[in-house]
C-alpha positions in Angstrom: 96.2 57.2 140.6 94.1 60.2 138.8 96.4 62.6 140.0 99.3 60.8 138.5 97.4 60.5 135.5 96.2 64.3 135.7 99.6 65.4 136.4 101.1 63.1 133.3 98.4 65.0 131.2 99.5 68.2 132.4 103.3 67.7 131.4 102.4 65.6 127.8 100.4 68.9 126.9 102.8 71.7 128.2 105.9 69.7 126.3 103.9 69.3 123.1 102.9 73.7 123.1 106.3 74.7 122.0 106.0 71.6 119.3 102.6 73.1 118.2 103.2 76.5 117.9 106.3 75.5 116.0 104.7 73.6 113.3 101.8 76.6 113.2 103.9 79.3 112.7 105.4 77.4 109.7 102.8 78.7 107.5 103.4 82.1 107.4 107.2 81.9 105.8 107.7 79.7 102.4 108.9 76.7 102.7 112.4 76.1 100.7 110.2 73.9 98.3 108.1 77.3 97.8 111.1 79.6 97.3 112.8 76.7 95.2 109.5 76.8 92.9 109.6 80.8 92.9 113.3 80.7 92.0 112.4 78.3 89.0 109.4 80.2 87.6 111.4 83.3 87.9 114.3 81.7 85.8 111.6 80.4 83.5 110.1 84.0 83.0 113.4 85.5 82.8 113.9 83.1 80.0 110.5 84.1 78.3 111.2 88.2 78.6 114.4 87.5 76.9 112.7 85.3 73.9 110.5 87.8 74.0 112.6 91.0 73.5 114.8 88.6 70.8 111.8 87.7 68.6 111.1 91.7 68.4 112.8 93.1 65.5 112.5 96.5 66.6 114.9 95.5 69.8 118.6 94.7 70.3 117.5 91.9 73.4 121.8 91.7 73.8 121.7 95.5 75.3 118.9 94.4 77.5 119.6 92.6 80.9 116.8 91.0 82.5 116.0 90.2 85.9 112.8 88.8 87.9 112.0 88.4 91.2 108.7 87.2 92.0 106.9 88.0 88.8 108.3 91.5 89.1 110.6 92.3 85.7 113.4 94.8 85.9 114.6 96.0 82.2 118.1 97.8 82.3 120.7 98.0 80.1 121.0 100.5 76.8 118.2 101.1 74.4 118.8 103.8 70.6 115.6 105.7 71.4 113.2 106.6 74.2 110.5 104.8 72.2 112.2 101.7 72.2 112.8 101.8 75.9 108.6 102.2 75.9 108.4 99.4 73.6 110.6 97.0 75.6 108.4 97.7 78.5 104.9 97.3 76.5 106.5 93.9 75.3 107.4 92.7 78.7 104.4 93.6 80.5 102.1 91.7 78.1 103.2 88.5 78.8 101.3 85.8 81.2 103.2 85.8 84.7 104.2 89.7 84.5 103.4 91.1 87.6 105.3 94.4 87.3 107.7 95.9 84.7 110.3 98.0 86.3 111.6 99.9 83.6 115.6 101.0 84.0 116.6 101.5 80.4 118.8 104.0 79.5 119.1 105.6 75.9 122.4 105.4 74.6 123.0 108.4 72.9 125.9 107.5 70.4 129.1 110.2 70.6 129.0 112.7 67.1 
């Protein structure tokens, strides 16, 4: 009877292994409730850069497309003047949840 009960061990633990090192290796991608929640506080930082840019007089925030992915800010689009492609940047990255500003503005150089 112990060696039924030994072997019966034996199988139980060797069919739960694959289970548990399943469920352990889990952890190290995001679940899609994590990447949902990136996705919406990227949309909701998007959304902040833009208000942002718009509340700045000194910036036209239609000529500037904004895109974030994981805190990271990309700026692209046309700008009048070197300075306000630095300004646009200096806005951005002052704002809480910024991790990065990637800065891809081009100055549009209006035809004499």
């Amino acid at each position: 009877m112990k060696m039924k009960t030994l072997a019966l061990t034996a199988v139980l633990g060797l069919a739960a292994s694959p289970m548990m090192a399943t469920a352990a290796g889990t952890h190290d991608e995001p679940s899609a409730m994590d990447q949902a929640g990136a996705y919406v506080s990227d949309a909701a930082l998007t959304t902040k850069v833009k208000a942002a840019l718009a509340a700045h007089g000194e910036l036209s925030a239609l000529a500037i497309s904004v895109e974030t992915d994981q805190g990271i800010v990309t700026l692209s689009g046309d700008v009048e003047s070197d300075a306000n492609a630095a300004l646009a940047e200096e806005v951005v990255s002052g704002l809480d949840g910024v991790k990065d500003v990637h800065n891809a503005l081009e100055v549009d150089v209006p035809a004499e």
